[in-house]
PLY file of the C-alpha trace (Angstrom):
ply
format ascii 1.0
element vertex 430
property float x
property float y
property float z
element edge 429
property int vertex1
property int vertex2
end_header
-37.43 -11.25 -10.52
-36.21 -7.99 -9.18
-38.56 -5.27 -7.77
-37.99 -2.01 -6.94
-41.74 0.04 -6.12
-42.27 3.00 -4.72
-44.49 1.09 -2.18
-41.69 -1.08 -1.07
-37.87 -0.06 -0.13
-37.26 2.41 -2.85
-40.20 4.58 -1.37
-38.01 4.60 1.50
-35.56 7.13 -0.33
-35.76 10.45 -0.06
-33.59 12.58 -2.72
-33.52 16.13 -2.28
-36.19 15.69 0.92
-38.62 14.70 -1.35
-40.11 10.92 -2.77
-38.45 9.65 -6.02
-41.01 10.22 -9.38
-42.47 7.47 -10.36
-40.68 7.31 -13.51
-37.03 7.60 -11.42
-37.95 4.93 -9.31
-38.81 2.65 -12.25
-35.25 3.50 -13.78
-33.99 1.74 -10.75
-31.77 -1.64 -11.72
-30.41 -2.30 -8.93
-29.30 -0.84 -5.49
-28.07 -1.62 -1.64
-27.73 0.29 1.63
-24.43 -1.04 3.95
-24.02 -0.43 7.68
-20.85 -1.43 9.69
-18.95 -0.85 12.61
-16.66 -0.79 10.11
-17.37 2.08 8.05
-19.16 4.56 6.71
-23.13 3.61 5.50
-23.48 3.78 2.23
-26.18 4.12 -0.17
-25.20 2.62 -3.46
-27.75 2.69 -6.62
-27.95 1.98 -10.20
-30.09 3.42 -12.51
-30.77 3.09 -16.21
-29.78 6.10 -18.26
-30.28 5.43 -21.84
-30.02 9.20 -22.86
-28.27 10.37 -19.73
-30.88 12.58 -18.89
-30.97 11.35 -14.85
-27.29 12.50 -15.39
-28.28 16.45 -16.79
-30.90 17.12 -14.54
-28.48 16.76 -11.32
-30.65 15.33 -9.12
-27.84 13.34 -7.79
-25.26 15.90 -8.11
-22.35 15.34 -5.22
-23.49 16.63 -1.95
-26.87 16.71 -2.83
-28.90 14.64 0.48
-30.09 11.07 -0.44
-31.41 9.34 2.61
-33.25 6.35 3.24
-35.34 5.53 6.20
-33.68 6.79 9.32
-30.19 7.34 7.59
-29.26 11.19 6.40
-26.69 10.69 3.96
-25.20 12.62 0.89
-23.92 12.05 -2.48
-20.52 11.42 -2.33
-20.06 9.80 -6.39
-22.26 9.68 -9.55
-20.48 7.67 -12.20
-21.80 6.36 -16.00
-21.26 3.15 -17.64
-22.45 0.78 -19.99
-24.21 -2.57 -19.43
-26.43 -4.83 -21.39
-29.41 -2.62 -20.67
-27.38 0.28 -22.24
-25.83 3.60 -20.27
-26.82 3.60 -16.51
-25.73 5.91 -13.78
-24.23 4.52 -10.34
-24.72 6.71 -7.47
-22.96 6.41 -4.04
-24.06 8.10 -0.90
-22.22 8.13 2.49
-23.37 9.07 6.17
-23.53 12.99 6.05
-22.28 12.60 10.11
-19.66 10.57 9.32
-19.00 13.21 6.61
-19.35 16.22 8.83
-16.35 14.62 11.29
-14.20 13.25 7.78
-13.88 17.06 7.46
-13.88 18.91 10.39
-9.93 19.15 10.89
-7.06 22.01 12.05
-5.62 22.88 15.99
-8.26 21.57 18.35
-7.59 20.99 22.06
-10.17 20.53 24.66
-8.87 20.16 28.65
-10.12 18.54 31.47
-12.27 15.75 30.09
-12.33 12.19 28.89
-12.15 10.45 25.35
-16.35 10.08 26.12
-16.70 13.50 26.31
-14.40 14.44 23.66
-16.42 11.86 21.36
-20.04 12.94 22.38
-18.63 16.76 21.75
-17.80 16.05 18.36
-20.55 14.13 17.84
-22.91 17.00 18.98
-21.40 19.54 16.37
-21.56 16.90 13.40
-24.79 16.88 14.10
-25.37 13.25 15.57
-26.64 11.87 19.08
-24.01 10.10 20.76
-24.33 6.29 22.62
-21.08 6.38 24.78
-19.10 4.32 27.59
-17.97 6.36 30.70
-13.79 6.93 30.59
-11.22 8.44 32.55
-10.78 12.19 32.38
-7.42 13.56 30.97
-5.40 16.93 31.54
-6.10 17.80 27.48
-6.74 16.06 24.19
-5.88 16.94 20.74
-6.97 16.69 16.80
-3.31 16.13 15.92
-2.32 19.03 12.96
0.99 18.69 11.21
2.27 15.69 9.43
0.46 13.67 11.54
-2.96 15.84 10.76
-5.99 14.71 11.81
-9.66 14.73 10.94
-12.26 14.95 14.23
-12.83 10.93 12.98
-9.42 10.13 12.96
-9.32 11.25 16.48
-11.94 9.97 17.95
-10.73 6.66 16.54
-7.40 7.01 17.67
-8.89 7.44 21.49
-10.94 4.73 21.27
-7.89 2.63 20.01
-5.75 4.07 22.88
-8.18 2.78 25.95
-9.62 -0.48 24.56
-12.90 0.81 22.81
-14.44 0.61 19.37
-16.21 4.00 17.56
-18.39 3.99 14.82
-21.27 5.71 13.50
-24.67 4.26 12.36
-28.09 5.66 11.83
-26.83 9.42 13.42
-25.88 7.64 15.97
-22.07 7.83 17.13
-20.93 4.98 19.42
-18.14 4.88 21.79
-17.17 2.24 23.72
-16.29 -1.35 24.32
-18.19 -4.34 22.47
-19.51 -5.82 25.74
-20.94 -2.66 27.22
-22.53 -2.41 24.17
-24.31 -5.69 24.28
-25.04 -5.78 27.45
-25.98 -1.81 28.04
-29.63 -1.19 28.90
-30.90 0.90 25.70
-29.57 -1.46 23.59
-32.39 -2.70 20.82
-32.56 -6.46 20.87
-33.53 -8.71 18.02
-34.27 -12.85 18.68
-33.89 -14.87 15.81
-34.45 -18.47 16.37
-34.00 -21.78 14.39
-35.21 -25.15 14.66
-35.42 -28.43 12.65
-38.84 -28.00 13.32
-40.55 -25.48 11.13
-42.85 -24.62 13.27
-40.21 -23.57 15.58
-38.27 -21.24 13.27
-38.69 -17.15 13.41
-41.04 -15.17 11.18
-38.70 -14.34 7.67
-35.68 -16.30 8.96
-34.84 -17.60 5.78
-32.23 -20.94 5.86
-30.27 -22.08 8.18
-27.79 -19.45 10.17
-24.36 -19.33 8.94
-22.00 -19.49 12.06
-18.63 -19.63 12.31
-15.51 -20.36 14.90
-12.26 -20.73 13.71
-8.95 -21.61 15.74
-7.28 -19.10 14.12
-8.98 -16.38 16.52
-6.98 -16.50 19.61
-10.19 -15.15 21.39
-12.85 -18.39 20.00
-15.00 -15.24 19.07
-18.03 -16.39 16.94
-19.18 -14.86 14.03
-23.21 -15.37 12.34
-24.65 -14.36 9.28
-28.38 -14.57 9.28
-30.99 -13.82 6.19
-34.44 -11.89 7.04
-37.88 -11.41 4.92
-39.38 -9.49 8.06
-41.39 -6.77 7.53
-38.95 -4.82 10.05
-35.65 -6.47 9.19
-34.58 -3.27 7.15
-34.86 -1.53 10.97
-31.89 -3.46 12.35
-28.65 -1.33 12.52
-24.94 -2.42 14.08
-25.27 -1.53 17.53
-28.37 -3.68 18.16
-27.93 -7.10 19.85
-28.76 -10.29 17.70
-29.55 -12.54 20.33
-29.37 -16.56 18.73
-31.41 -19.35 19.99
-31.63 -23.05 18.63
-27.92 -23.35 16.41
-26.00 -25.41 18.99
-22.75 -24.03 20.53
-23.59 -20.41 18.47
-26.77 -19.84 20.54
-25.71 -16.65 22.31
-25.98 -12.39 22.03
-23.98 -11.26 19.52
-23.07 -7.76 18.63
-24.37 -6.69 15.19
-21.60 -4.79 12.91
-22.89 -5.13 9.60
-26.21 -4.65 8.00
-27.13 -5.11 4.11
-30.40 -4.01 2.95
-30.84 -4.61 -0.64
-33.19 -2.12 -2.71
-34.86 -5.25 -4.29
-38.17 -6.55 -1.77
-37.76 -10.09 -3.21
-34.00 -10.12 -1.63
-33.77 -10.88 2.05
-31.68 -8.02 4.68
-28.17 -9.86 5.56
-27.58 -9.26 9.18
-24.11 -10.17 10.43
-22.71 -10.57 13.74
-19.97 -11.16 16.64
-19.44 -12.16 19.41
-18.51 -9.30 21.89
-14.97 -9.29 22.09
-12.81 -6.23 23.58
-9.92 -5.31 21.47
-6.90 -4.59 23.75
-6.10 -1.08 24.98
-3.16 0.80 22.60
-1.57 3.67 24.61
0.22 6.02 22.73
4.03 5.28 22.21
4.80 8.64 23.14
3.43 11.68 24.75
3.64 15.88 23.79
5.21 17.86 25.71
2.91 19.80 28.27
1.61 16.48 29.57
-1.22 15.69 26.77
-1.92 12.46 26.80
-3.20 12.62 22.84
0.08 12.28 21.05
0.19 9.08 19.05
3.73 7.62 18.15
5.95 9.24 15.58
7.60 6.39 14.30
7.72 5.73 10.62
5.55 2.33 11.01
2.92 4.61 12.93
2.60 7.13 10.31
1.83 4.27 7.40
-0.55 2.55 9.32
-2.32 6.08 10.39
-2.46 7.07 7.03
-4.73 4.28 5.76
-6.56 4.04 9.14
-7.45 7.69 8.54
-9.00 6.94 4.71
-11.76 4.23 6.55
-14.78 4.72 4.76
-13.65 5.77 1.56
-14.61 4.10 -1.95
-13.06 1.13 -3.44
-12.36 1.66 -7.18
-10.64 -1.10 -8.66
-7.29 0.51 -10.61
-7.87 3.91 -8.56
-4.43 6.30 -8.98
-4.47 8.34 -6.31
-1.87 11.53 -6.13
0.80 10.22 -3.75
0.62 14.27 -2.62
-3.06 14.34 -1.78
-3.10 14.53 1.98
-6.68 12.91 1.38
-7.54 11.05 -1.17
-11.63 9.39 -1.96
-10.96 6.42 -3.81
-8.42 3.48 -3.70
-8.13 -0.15 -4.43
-5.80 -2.59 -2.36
-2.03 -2.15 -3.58
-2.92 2.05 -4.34
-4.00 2.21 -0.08
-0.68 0.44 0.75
1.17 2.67 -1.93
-0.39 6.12 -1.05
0.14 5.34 2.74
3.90 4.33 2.71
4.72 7.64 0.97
3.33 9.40 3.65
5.42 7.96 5.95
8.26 8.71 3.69
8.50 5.42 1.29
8.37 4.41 -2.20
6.52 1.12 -3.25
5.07 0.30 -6.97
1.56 -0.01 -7.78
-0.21 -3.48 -7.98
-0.55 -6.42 -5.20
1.92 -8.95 -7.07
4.39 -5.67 -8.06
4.47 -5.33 -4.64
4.64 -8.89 -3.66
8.20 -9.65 -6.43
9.77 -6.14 -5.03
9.48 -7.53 -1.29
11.01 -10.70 -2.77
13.81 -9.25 -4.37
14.49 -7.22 -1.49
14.45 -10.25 0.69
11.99 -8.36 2.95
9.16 -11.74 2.85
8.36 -12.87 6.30
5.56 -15.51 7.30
1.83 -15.08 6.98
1.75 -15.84 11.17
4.87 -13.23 12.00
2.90 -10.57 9.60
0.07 -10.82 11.20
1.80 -9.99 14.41
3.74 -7.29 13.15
2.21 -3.78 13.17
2.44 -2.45 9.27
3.61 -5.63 7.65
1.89 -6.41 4.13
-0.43 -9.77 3.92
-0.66 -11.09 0.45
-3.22 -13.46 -1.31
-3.74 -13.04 -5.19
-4.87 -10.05 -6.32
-5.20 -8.19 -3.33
-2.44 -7.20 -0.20
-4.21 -6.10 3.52
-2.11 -3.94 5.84
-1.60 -6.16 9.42
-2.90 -4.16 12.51
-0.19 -6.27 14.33
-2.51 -7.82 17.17
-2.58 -11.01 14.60
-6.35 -10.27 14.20
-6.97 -7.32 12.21
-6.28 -5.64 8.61
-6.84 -2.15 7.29
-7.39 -2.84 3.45
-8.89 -1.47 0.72
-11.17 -4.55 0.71
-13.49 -4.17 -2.09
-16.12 -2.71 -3.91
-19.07 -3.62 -1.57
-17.16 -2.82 1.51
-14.60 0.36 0.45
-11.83 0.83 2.55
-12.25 -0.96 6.28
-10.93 -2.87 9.08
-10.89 -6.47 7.93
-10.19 -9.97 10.15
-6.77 -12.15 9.53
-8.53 -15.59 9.82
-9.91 -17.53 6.88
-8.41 -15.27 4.31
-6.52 -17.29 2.53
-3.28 -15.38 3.04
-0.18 -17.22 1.31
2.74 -14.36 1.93
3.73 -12.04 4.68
6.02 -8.95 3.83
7.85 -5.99 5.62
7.77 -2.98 3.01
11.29 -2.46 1.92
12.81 0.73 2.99
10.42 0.93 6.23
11.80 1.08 9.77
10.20 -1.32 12.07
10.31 -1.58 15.84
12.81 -4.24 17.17
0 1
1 2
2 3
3 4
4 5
5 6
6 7
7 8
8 9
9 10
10 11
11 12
12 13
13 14
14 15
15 16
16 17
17 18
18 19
19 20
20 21
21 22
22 23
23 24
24 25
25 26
26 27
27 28
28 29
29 30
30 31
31 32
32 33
33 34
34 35
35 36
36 37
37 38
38 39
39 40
40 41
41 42
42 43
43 44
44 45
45 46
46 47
47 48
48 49
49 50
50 51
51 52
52 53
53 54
54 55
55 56
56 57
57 58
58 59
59 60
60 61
61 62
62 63
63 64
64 65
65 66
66 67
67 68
68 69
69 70
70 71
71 72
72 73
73 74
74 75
75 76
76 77
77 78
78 79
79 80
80 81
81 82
82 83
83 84
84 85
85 86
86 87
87 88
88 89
89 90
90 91
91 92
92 93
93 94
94 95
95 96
96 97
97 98
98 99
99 100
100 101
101 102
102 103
103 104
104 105
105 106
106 107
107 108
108 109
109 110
110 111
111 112
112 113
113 114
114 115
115 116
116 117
117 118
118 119
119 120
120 121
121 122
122 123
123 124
124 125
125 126
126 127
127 128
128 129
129 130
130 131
131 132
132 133
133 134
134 135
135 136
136 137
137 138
138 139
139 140
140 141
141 142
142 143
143 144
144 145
145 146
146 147
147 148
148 149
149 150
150 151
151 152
152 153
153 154
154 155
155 156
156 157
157 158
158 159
159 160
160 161
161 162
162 163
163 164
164 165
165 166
166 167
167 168
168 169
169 170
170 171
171 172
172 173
173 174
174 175
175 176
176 177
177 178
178 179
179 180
180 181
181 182
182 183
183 184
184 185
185 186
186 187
187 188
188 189
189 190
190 191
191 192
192 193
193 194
194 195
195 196
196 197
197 198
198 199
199 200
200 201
201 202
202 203
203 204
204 205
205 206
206 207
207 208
208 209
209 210
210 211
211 212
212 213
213 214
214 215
215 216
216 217
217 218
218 219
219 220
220 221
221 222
222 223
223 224
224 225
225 226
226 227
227 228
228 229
229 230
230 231
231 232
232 233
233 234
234 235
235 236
236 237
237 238
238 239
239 240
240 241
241 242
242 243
243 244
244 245
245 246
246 247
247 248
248 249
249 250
250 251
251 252
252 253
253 254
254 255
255 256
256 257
257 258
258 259
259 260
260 261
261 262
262 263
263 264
264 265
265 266
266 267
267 268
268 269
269 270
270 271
271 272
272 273
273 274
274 275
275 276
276 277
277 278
278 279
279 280
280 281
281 282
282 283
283 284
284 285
285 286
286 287
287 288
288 289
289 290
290 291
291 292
292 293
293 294
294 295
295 296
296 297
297 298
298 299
299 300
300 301
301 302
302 303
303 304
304 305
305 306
306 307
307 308
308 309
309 310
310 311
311 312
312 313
313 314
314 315
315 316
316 317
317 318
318 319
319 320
320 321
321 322
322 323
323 324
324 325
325 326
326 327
327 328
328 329
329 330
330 331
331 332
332 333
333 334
334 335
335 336
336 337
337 338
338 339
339 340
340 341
341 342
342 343
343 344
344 345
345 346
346 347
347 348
348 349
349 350
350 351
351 352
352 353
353 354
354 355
355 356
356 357
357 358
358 359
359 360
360 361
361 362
362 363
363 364
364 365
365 366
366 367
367 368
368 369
369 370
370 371
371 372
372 373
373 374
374 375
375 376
376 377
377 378
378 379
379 380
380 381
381 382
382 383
383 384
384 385
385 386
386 387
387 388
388 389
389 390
390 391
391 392
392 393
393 394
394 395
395 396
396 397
397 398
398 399
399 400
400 401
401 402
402 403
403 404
404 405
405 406
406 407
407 408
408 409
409 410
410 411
411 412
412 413
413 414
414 415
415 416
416 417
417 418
418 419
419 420
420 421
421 422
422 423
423 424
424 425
425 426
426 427
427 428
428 429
């Protein structure tokens, strides 16, 4: 049976800087905090509202803060439906740094300094502390404005793209750098988890056996492990730490954590997941700005659609969500509306709906193979019911993934992909 007490996880939340009542906190039917390198934490809760008077007192108005344990977030979406219990209320609230950069945009241009400092500059007016990697210093950099308009994020991910790092932000923390300096760097918190046949043997709230993986698929052999904790401090781990494995042969190593779930239910164990440290490959920009700025990302039509959904990590998944084609930033999307919204920004027209989009490829003879997609920068990967945008390094997605995850980076192997697709009407490097 579910519990929610202000004595266990739910007294962790703080709404408005102060405890939830009692009589909030036992409205509470369900509820999960979400870290990843991936995107934005998030705070999701449901609450029973049988006369929708959570709803009219605003408590969780949008903007309002809502933070748990070490994590400052904000209200970012208060929606009612109906279950079996009656009305509830569903309340979503994201990073307030991660926020902060989302919508600090317009002409920027700092000189003489590298991507780190750029990063940890940003970082320091959104209001976070900053873990970074040393890189080279450049002449200038710039938050791109224009139809190529960027957000402080979207820059600072761009960078890190550009020299071989990863970014992302967890616990007011903003990291910068490459996945093996950040296992191996010395501040980095380290958590052992250890299992054995023996019982005895096993670590304190380690619950089953660890779920590892290695597929062939992954050119690098990079591991991936899921583990399930009942510690009393499991709810402390964030990605950034180290997960270091013992006793699972061939997966006993340190792993870089990237995704944390900490359900608001004390029966429910913290899902910890983890990868091997793997660095993604450096992507220089195509082209550079006049003036010598080494900042200017390519202009080609396949840039600008895969920009465009790179730049909406974070956001919410809503299953059917219509965003305006026009909005220059939309909240909310589901899989076929990301890959929609972003081709008209660089310029193209594609229906609504994965398998819409999958029989207008096919009729214009645009289908390629799962394998070629994957390889291809801004082809479409199809499986029913949902369509990924390829990275093109035949590892990674942006998609609208899901409701639990929003919109994120997401892996090519083990997904089940059946079709590959160029969108019609795009122009695609030879």
């Amino acid at each position: 049976m579910a519990t929610y007490t202000l004595d266990g996880r739910v007294g962790q939340l703080l709404v408005r800087g102060r405890e939830l009542h009692a009589d909030v906190a036992e409205a509470v039917l369900g509820g999960s905090v979400e870290l990843s390198t991936q995107a934005a934490t998030q705070l999701s809760i449901t609450l029973s509202d049988p006369d929708l008077s959570l709803l009219a007192s605003c408590l969780f108005d949008r903007g309002a803060a809502c933070d748990y344990a070490d994590l400052k977030l904000a209200v970012a979406a208060v929606e009612t439906r109906s279950d079996a219990s009656g009305p509830v209320l569903e309340v979503s609230a994201r990073s307030l740094g991660w926020r902060r950069l989302k919508q600090a945009k317009g002409a920027l241009v700092r000189r003489n300094l590298s991507p780190t400092e750029f990063a940890a500059l940003e970082a320091k007016a959104a209001g976070l502390r900053f873990v970074g990697e040393a890189s080279a210093r450049r002449r200038q950099i710039a938050r791109q404005t224009g139809d190529q308009a960027e957000t402080s994020w979207d820059t600072i991910q761009r960078l890190a793209q550009e020299i071989g790092f990863i970014a992302f932000e967890a616990a007011g923390i903003l990291y910068f750098g490459r996945p093996t300096w950040l296992v191996s760097r010395s501040g980095a918190r380290r958590w052992s988890v250890t299992w054995s046949p023996d019982p005895a043997q096993v670590s304190p709230g380690l619950v089953g056996v660890p779920e590892c993986r290695r597929s062939e698929d992954d050119a690098s052999a990079a591991a991936e492990v899921t583990v399930d904790l009942v510690a009393e401090d499991a709810d402390q781990i964030r990605p950034g730490d180290v997960l270091a494995l013992a006793g699972v042969p061939t997966f006993s190593a340190s792993y870089l954590v990237t995704s944390v779930r900490i359900p608001l239910d004390d029966t429910r164990p913290v899902v910890v997941s983890a990868q091997t440290p793997v660095n993604p490959a450096p992507q220089p920009p195509a082209s550079s700005s006049s003036g010598g700025s080494t900042s200017s990302g390519s202009s080609s039509q396949v840039e600008k659609f895969v920009a465009a959904a790179i730049r909406q990590a974070g956001d919410r998944y809503v299953y059917g969500a219509e965003a305006r084609l026009s909005d220059p930033d939309p909240d909310a999307f589901d899989c076929s509306e990301l890959v929609q919204w972003a081709a008209y920004q660089a310029g193209v027209r594609i229906p609504d709906g994965s398998a819409a989009q999958l029989e207008y490829c096919r009729r214009k003879g645009t289908l390629i193979s799962v394998a070629t997609a994957a390889r291809t920068r801004g082809a479409l990967l199809f499986k029913p019911g949902h369509v990924a945008i390829s990275l093109g390094d035949g590892r990674h997605t942006i998609e609208a993934m899901g409701r639990r995850y929003g919109v994120r980076r997401g892996d090519v192997a083990g997904r089940g992909w059946t079709h590959g697709a160029k969108v019609p009407g795009m122009r695609y490097p030879k």
